[in-house]
C-alpha positions in Angstrom: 265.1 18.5 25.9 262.9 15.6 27.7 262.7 15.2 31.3 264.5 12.3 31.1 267.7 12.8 29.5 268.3 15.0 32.4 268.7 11.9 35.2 272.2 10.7 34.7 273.5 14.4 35.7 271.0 14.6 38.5 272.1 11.4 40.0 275.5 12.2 39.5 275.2 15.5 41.3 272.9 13.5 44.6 276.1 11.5 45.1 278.2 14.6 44.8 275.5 17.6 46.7 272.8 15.8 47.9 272.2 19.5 49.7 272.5 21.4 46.8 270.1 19.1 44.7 267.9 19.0 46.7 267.4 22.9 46.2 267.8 22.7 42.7 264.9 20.5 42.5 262.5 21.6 45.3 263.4 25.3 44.3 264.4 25.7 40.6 262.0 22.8 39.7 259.1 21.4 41.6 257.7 24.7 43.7 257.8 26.9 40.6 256.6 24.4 38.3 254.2 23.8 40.7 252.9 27.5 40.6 252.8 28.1 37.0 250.8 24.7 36.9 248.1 25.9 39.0 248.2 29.1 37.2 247.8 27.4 34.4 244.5 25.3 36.2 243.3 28.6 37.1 243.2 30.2 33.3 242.1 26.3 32.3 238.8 27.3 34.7 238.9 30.4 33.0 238.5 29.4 29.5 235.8 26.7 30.4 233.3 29.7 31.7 234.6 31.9 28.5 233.9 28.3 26.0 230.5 27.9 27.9 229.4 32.0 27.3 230.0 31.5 23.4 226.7 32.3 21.0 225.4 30.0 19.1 226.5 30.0 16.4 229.4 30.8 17.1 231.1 33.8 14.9 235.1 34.6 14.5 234.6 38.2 16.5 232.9 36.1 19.3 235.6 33.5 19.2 238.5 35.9 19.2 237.2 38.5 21.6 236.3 34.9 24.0 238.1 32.3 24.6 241.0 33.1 22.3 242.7 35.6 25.2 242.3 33.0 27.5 243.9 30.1 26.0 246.8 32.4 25.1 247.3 33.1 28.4 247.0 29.3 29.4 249.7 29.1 27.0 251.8 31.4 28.3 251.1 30.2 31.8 252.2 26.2 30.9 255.4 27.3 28.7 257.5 28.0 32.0 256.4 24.8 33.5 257.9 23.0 30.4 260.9 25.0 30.9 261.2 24.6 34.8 260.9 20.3 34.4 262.8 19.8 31.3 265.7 22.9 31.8 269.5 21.2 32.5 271.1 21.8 36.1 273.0 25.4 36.3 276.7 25.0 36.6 277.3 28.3 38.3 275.0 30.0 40.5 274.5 33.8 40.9 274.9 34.2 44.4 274.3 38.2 43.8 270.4 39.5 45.8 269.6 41.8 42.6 268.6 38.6 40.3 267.3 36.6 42.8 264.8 39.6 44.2 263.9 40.5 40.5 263.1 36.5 39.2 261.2 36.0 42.8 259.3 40.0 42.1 258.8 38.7 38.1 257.3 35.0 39.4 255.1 36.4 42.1 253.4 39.4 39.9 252.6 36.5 37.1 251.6 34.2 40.0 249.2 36.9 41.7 248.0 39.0 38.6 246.7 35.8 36.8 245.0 34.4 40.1 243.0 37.5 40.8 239.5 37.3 40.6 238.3 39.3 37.7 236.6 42.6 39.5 234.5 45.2 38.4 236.3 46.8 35.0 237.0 50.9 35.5 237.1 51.1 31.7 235.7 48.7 29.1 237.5 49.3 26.1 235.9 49.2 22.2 235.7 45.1 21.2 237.7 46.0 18.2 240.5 47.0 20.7 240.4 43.1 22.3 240.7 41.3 18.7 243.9 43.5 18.5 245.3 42.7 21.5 244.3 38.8 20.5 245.9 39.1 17.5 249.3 40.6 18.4 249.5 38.0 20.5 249.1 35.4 18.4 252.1 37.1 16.5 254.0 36.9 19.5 253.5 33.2 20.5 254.3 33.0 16.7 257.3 34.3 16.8 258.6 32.7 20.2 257.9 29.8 19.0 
């Protein structure tokens, strides 16, 4: 669904809850939209350093063990800013604390995890291990999508 289709029933909600859009759109739209954008910036950064450390020439083990990861991740990081902009307005709300701590616990560990700075690894495992990984998740995005 484009962004756009979505404006009749947000304007016809300001005239009725100018309150309660107001939080659907700063909360359930712009600020985590906002967060999984810069995530996404962040892995973007990331993959530019991982493009730039390729060999020349490069090879399909170099490639998949590289950038490959990170521009699956960047992918996974941008699909829920698609989803926040472009998602219809709820018609209920679930007023219950147990959601609302779990989505805020489930944002801010995707949020914090992908910002980290990479660190010094305990345990490097075998590069045959990484292509795996690489290519299950290529299965995955395959599937999702």
């Amino acid at each position: 669904m484009a962004w756009w289709r979505c404006l009749p029933g947000i304007l016809e909600a300001w005239r009725n809850n100018p309150v309660s859009l107001f939080r659907l759109v700063v909360f359930g739209r712009l600020v985590p939209a906002a967060f999984f954008a810069w995530l996404g910036y962040q892995q973007l950064l990331r993959l530019a350093v991982d493009v730039r450390a390729l060999p020349r020439p490069v090879t399909a083990v170099a490639l998949v063990s590289g950038p490959l990861p990170a521009a699956l991740y960047l992918c996974f990081c941008l699909i829920p800013v698609g989803v926040y902009v472009s998602r219809p307005a709820p018609h209920r709300r679930d007023g219950r604390l147990v959601p609302r701590a779990l989505a805020m616990t489930g944002t801010l560990m995707v949020l914090l995890v992908g910002a980290l700075p990479p660190g010094t690894a305990l345990y490097r495992p075998p590069l045959w291990s990484s292509g795996l990984s690489t290519g299950l998740s290529i299965v995955a995005f395959t599937v999702i999508i």
